[in-house]
C-alpha positions in Angstrom: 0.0 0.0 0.0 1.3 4.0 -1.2 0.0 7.1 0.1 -2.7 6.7 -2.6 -6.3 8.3 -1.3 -8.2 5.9 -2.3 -6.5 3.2 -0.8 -5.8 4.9 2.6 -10.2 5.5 2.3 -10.1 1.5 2.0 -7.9 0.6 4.5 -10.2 2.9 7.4 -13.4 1.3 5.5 -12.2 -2.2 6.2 -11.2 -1.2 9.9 -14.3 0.6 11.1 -16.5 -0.6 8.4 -20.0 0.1 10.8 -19.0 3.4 12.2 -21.0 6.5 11.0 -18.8 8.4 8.0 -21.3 10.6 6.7 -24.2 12.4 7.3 -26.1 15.1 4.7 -28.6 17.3 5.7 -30.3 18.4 2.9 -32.6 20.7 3.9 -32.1 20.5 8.2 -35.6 20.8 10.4 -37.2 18.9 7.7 -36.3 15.3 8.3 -34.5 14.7 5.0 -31.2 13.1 5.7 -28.4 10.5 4.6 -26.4 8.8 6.7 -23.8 6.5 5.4 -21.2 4.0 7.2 -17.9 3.5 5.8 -18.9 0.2 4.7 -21.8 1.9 2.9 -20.1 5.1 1.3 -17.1 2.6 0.1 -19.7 0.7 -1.8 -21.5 3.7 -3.4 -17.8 4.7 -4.6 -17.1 1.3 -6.1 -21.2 1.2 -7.9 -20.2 4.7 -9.1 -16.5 3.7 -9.9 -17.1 1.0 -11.9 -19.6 2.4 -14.0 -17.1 5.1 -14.8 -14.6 2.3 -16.0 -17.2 0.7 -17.8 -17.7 3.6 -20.1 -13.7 4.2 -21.1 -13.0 6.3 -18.0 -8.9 5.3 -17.2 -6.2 6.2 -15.2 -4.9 9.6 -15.6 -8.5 11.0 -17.2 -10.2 14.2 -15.9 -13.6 14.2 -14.5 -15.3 17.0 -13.3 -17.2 17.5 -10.3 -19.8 20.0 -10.5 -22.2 19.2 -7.9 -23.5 21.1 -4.4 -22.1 19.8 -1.8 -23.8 16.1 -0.8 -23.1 12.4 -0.7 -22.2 12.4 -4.7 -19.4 14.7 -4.2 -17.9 12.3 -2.0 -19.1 9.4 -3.8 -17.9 10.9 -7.2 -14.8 11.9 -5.7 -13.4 8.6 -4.3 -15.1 7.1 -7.4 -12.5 8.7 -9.7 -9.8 7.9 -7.0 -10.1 3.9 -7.4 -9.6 3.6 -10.9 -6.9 6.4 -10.9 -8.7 8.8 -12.4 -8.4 12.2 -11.6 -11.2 14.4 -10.0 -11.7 18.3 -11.1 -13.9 19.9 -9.0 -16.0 22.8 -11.2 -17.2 25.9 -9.4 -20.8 25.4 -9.7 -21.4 29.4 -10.1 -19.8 29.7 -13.3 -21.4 30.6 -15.9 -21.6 29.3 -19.2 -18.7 30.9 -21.0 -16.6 30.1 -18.0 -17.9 26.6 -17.6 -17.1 26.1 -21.3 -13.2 27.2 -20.3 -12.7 25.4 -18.0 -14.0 22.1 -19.0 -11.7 22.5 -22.5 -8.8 23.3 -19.9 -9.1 21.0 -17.6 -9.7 17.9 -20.6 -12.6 16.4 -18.9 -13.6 13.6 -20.5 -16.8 12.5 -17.5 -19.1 15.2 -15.6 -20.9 14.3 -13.1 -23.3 17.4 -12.5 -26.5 18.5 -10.5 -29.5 18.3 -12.7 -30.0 22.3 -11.1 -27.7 22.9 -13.5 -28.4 21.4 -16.6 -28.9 24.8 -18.8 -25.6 25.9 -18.0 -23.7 22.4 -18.6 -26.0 22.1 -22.4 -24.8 25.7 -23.2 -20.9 24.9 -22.0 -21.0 21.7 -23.5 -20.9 21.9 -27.4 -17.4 23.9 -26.8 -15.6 21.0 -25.0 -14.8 18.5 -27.4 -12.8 15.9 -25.1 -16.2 15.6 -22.7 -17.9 12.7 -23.6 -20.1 11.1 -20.9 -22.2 12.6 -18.0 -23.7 11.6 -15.2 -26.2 13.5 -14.1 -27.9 14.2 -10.0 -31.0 14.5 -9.7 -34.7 15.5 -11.9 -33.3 18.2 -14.6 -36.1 21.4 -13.7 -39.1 21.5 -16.2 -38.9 22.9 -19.6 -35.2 23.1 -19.4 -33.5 21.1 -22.4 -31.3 19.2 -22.0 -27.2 18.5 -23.3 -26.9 17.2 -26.9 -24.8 14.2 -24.8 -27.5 12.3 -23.2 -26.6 11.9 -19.4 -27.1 8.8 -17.4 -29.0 8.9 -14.1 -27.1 8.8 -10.8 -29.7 5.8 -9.7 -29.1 4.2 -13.0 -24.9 4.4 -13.0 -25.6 2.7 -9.9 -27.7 0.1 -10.1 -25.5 -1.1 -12.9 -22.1 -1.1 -11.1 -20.8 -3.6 -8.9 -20.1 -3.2 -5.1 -17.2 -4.9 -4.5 -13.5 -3.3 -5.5 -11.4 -5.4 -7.7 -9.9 -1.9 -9.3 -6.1 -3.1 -9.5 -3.1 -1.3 -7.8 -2.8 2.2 -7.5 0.6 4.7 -6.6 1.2 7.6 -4.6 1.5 9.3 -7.7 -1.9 9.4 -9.0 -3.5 13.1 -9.3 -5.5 15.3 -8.2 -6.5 18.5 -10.1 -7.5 21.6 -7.6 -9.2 24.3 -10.0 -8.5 27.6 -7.8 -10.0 31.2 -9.0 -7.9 33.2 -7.1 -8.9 37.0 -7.1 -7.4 37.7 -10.7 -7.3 36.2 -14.0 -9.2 33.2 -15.0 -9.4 29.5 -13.1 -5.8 27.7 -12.8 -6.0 24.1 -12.3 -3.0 22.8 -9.5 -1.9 19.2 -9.9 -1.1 17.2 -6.9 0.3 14.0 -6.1 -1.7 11.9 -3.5 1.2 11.7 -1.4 2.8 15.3 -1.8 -1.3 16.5 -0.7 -1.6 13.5 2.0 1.7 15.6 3.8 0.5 19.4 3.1 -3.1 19.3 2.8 -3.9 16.9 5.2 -0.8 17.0 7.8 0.1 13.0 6.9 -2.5 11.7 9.1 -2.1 13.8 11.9 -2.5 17.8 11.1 -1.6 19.0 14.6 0.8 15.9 15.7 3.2 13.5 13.9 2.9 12.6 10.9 2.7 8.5 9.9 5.6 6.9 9.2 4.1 4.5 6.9 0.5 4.2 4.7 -0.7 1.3 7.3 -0.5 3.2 10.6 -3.3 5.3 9.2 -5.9 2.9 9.9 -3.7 1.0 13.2 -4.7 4.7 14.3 -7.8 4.6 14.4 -7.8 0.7 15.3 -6.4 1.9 18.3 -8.8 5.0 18.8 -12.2 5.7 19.7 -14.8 7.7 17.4 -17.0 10.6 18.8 -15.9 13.6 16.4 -17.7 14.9 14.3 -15.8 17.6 10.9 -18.1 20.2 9.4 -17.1 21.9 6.7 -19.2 24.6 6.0 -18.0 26.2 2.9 -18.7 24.5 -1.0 -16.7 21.1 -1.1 -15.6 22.2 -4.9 -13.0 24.7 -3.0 -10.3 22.7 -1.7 -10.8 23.7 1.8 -13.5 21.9 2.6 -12.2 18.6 0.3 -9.2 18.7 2.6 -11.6 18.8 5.9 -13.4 16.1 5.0 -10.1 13.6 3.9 -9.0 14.6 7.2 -11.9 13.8 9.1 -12.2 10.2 6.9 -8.0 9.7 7.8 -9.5 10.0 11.6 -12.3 7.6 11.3 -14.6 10.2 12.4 -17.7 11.8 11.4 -17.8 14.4 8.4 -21.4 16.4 8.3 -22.9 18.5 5.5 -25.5 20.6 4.1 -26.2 21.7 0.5 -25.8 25.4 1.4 -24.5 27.4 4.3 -27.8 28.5 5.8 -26.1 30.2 9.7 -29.3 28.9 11.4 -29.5 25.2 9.8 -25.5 25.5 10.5 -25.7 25.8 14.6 -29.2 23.6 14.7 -27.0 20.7 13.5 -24.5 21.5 15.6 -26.3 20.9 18.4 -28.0 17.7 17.2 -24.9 16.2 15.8 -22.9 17.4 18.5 -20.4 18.7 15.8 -16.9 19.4 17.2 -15.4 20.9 14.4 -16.4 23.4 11.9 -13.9 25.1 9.0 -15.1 28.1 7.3 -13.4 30.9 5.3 -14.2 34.3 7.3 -15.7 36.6 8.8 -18.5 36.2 5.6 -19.1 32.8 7.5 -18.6 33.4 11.0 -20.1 36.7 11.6 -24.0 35.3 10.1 -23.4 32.5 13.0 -22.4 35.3 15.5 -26.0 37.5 14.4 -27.7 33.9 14.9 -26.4 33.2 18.2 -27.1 36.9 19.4 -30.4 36.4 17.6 -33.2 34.3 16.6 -31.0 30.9 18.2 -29.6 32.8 21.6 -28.8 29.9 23.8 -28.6 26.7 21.1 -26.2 24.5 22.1 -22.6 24.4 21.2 -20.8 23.1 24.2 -19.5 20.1 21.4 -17.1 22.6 19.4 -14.0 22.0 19.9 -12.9 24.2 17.4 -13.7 26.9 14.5 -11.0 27.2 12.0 -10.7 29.7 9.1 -9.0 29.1 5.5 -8.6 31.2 2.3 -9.9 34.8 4.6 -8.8 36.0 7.6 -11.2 36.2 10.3 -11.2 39.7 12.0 -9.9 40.4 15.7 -14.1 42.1 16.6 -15.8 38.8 14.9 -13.5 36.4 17.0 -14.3 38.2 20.0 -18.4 38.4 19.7 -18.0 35.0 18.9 -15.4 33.9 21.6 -18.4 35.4 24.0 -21.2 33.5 22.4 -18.9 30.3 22.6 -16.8 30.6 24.7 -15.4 27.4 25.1 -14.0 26.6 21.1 -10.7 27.3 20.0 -10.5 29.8 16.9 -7.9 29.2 14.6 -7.1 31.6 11.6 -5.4 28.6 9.2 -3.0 30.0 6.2 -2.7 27.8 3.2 -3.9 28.0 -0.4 -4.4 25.9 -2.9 -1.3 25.4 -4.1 0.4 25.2 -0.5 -2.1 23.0 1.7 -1.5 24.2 4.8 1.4 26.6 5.7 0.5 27.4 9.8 -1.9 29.2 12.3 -2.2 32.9 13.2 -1.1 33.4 16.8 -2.9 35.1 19.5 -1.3 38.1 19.1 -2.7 39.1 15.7 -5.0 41.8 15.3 -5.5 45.0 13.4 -2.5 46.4 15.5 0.1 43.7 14.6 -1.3 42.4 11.5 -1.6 38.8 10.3 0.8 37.0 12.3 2.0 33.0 11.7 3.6 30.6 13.2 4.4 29.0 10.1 5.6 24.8 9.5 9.0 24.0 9.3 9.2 24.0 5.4 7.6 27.3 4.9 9.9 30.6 4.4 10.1 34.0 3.4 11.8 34.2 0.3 13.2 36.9 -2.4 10.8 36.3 -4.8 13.8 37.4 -7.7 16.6 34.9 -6.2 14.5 32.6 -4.1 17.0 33.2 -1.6 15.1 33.4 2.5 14.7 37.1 3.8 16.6 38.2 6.7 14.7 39.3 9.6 13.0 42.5 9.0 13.0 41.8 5.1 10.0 42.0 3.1 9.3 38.7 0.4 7.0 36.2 -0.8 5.6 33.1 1.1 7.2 29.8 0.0 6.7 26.2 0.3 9.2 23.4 0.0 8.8 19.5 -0.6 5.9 18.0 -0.9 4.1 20.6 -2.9 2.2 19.9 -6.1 4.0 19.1 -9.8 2.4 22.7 -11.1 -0.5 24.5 -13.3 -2.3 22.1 -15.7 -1.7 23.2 -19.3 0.1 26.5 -18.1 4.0 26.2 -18.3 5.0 29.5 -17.9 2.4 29.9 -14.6 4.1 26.7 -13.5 7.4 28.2 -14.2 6.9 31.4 -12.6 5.1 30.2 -9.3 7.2 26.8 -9.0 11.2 26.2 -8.9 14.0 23.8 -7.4 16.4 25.2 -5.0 18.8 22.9 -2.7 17.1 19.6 -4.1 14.0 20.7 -2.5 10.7 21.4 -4.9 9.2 25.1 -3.9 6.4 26.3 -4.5 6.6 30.6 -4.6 2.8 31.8 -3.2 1.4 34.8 -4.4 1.3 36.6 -0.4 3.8 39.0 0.8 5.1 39.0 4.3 8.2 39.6 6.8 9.6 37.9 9.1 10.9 38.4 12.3 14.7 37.6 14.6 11.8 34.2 16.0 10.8 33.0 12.5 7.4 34.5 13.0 5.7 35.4 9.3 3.9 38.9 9.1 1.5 38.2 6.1 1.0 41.5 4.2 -1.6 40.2 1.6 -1.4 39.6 -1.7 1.4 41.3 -4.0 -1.3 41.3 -7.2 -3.9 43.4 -4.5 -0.9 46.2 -3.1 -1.8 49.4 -3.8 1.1 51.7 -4.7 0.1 55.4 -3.2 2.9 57.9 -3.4 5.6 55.1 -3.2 4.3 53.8 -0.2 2.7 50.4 -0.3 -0.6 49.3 1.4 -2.3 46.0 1.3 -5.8 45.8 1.3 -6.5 42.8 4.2 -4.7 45.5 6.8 -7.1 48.3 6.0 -9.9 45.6 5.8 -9.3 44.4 9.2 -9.8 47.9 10.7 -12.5 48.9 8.9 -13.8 45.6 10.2 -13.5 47.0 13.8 -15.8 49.3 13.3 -19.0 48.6 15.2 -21.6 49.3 12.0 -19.1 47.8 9.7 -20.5 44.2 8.4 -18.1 43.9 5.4 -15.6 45.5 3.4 -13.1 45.2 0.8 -10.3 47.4 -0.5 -9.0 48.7 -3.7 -6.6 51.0 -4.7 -8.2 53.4 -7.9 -6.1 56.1 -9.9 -5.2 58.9 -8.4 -3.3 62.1 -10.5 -0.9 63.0 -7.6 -0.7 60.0 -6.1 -0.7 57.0 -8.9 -3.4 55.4 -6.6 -5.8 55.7 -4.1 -6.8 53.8 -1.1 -10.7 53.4 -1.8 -12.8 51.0 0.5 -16.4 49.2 -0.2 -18.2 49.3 2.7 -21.3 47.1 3.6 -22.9 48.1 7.1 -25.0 46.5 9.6 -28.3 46.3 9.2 -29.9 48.9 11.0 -26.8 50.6 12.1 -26.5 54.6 11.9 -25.3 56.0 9.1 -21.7 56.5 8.4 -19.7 58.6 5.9 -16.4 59.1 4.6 -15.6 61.4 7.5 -16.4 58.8 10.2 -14.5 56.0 8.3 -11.8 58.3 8.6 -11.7 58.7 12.1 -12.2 55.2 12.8 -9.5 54.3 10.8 -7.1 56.8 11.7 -6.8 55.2 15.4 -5.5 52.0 14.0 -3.4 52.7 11.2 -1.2 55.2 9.7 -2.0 58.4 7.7 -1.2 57.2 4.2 -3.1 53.8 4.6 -6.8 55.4 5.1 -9.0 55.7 2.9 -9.9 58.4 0.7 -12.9 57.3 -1.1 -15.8 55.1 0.2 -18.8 53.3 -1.4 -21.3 51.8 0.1 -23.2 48.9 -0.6 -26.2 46.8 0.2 -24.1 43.7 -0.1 -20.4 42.7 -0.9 -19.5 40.5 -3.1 -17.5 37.1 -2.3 -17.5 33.4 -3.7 -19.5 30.5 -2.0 -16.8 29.8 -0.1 -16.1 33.3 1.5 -13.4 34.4 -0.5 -12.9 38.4 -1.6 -13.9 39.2 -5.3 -11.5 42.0 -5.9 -12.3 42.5 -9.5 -16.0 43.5 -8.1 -14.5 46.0 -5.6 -12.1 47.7 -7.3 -14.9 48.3 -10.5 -17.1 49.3 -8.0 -14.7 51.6 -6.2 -13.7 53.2 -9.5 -17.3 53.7 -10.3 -17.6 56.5 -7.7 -18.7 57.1 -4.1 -17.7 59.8 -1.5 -14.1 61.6 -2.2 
């Protein structure tokens, strides 16, 4: 046995085959629900699995994933990962035009998709010539046509495929494809090894202890532990940070949860019924809904089961920890840095706030690096985040990305991340934000997740982003997009000002604001910075 996903899945199925793996709330309160054992997932994998093989799916093949989050994501995903072929998850709000990209650049040849979206996956489709079989979830909505490729039913695909395994050896090596957006440009695809992403994504087995020292101790693990947690990833399992959360939760033996959408109050009712001990989010655009719930319309549900909250792909802000912190007091917050192309990279320690910035106690094979020599800053330098070893191969069908982001320094692979930061005489990383987002004002340069933090502190302030916009004198502008509380009093550019100007310096305030009824982020939290910085251009107090 490798550090192969699929057969690391096997090995916990066959240990605690009977133990709860999965349960998916579809719409919570009403009493529609899945639960699956290992034994039982494993199966739906192999139906789904063989199916897939039966209609010229092989090893090395992409298939795309573009499905809510449910038991077919997981089913479809360890599908592909027993006969070796690799799984691309598809942001399910794309559009056409984009849906058409990225299915030509990704070279699916199998979708599996949720019949919600069969209009978009019929327009994409004629304009990706390699995608030749879908599987579709679900009852397609009436008077919608369908795809000129005529899909086969979920029920179907599985009612013909067997239960049992018999899929053949696997390797470390396999793939997996991570389609990232970013906050610029158009979708990149990041190849991984099973093996480099069992180490970085998932922490080998153990994400907070030590790592195992061979593919078998995974299940002796759990042989040897008890069950009783329960993983809730909260955001879109096509983003990678909930994928990894639930891998990790399956390495455990343990419980993962879901719902088909994050809904705050169907989030903490579940919590409470499944006595869920871990949630991962991205953000204050996840957290602070839960914090109005709790404060709100579910004051006093339970969660005296969370262990822990933890944050990936935003930052969540020093006022939003706190309010929650109160509500909850007894969980752990943890602001996680990693990205797509990293896995995980470390945790922010207590000491970071909108006075000391984004600080990180960062893993022993992350560094800050001169992003022109690749050489590690001294302390007090400014660079670029890096990763060595086990980091992924590089950017499907993009060599000069891959050459640009990815390099080879003391026979070490590296992986260059798109985040600025310093770091300090006790190796503690400073992250600045990302180099793409720094606004250039006058020579001085500001990034946008500082000002975004204070603005954040401000108690009528429910959101914000940060752009930088021409300026004649200056070359740029700071220029903030401001959502406020409901309700709240009304707040100008003046009192932004003021706010701000008790937690940063002069030249980092903003001089233009707009406000908006709501701001713009993906499903999974993330900032849209395209949106803001149109937006901010567009106009709004000066």
């Amino acid at each position: 046995m490798e550090y192969n996903l699929a057969d690391l899945f096997e090995s916990i199925a066959d240990t605690v085959p009977d133990r709860e793996a999965l349960v998916y709330l579809d719409h919570p309160g009403t009493g529609a629900e899945r639960r699956l054992t290992y034994a039982e997932l494993d199966r739906a994998a192999n139906r789904l699995a063989h199916h897939l093989r039966g209609q010229g799916v092989g090893p090395g093949q992409h298939v795309g994933l573009h499905l809510y989050n449910g038991v077919e994501y997981l089913q479809t995903l360890y599908a592909c990962l027993k006969i070796r072929a690799v799984p691309v998850n598809v942001n399910y709000r794309y559009v056409a035009d984009e849906l058409a990209y990225l299915y030509r650049d990704a070279d699916l040849v199998a979708l599996v998709y949720d019949a919600e979206f069969t209009e978009r996956v019929a327009a994409a489709l004629p304009r990706a010539a390699r995608l030749r079989h879908l599987v579709r979830v679900g009852t397609p909505p009436a008077g919608v046509a369908g795809p000129h490729l005529v899909p086969v039913p979920l029920a179907d695909a599985e009612a013909a495929g067997s239960p049992e395994r018999g899929f053949g050896p696997r390797s470390g090596d396999d793939r997996i494809v991570i389609y990232t957006g970013g906050t610029t440009g158009m979708p990149k695809g990041v190849v991984w090894r099973h093996e480099d992403l069992f180490f970085s994504g998932m922490g080998g087995g153990a994400p907070t202890g030590e790592p195992v020292g061979h593919p078998a101790e995974l299940a002796e693990r759990v042989a040897a532990g008890g069950d009783g947690l329960a993983f809730f990833p909260a955001p879109p399992l096509m983003h990678g940070t909930s994928t990894l959360t639930a891998f990790i939760a399956f390495h455990f033996g343990q419980k993962v949860v879901l719902h088909r959408k994050f809904t705050p109050e169907d989030v903490l009712r579940t919590v409470a019924r499944e006595r869920v001990t871990s949630v991962s989010l991205v953000g204050d655009a996840m957290l602070r809904p839960l914090v109005d719930a709790l404060g709100g319309p579910l004051k006093g549900t339970d969660c005296s089961s969370l262990f822990s909250v933890s944050s990936s792909g935003a930052i969540l802000s020093e006022t939003v920890r706190d309010q929650f912190a109160a509500l909850v007091p007894g969980a752990l917050l943890l602001n996680n840095f990693g990205s797509s192309e990293s896995g995980f990279n470390g945790t922010a320690t207590e000491d970071s706030g909108p006075d000391k910035g984004f600080r990180l106690r960062v893993n022993s094979r992350t560094a800050v690096v001169d992003p022109a020599t690749h050489e590690p800053v001294a302390a007090g330098g400014t660079g670029r985040i890096a990763l060595r070893g086990h980091v992924p191969l590089g950017y499907y069908n993009d060599p000069q990305k891959t050459a640009e982001t990815f390099f080879e320094a003391d026979g070490d692979r590296w992986v260059l991340l798109g985040d600025m930061a310093t770091v300090d005489a006790e190796g503690i990383v400073t992250v600045l934000g990302r180099g793409s987002q720094c606004i250039n004002s006058g020579g001085e340069k500001i990034y946008p997740e500082e000002v975004e933090q204070a603005l954040k502190a401000h108690p009528d302030v429910y959101d914000a982003l940060v752009a930088g916009v021409p300026d004649e004198r200056w070359g740029s502008r700071v220029a903030a997009v401001v959502q406020l509380r409901a309700g709240s009093a009304p707040l100008d550019l003046a009192g932004v000002q003021d706010h701000c100007r008790t937690r940063l310096a002069g030249y980092k305030i903003p001089r233009a604001v707009v406000f908006t009824d709501r701001i713009r982020r993906s499903p999974s939290g993330k900032a849209d910075y395209r949106w803001a910085k149109a937006v901010a251009a567009a106009g709004g107090e000066s």
